[in-house]
C-alpha positions, -999 to +999 in steps of 0.1 A: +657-251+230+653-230+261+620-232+279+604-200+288+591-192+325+552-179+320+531-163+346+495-150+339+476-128+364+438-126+359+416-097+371+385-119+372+364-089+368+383-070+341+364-053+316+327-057+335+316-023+335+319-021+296+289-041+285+270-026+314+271+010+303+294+016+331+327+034+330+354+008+336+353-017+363+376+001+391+359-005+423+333-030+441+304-008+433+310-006+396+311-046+398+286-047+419+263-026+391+277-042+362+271-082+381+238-069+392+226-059+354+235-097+344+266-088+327+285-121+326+324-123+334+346-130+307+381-127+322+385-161+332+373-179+303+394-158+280+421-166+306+414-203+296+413-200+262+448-186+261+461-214+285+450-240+260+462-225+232+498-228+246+490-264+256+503-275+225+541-257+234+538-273+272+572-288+265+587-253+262+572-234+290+572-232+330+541-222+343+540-201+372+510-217+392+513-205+429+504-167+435+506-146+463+536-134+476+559-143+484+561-171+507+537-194+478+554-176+451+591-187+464+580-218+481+560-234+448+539-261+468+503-262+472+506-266+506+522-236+511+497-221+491+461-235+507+477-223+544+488-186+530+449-184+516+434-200+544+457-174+565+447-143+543+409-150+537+409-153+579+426-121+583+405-102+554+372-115+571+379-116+607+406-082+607+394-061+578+359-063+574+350-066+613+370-030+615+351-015+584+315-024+605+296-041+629+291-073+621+270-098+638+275-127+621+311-133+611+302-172+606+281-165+576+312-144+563+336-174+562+305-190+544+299-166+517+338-164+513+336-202+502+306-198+486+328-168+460 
């Protein structure tokens, strides 16, 4: 039997602004609303549920398990992984959000990016 090759991309905050009243969940500030009005996120437990039920055809499937691209895509090691996030969290933090605004402490921004 051939084994099928499976990758599953999860917007974590799919479908937020729906039990919130909101109109979709495009954007941070939608998110932001929908988080702040205790909606809870579903994405990734419904992302879970449909990993386990294809646990029991394991033997036929590959399962995709390094994003990014594409160095971690191509490269499928964790190492290469952990240094390509460690790599792009630094340069979101440190690049994109110091250009956006004035920050003073960019310390408690690494924090709060471990802390997501």
């Amino acid at each position: 039997m051939q084994r099928l090759t499976l990758g599953l991309v999860v917007n974590p905050f799919a479908g937020v602004g729906g039990p919130a009243g909101l109109k979709g969940s495009d954007g941070a500030e939608i998110v932001a609303q929908a988080l702040a009005r205790g909606v809870q996120l579903r994405a990734p437990e419904r992302a879970q549920r449909c990993l386990a039920a294809l646990d029991t055809h394991r033997s036929q499937l590959t399962l995709l398990t390094y994003g990014g691209f594409p160095e971690p895509f191509f490269a499928q090691s964790a190492r290469d992984w952990k240094r390509w996030q460690r790599e792009r969290l630094s340069r979101v933090i440190h690049e994109d959000l110091v250009s956006l605004e004035q920050v003073k402490e960019i310390s408690q921004l690494d924090l709060l990016a471990i802390m997501l």
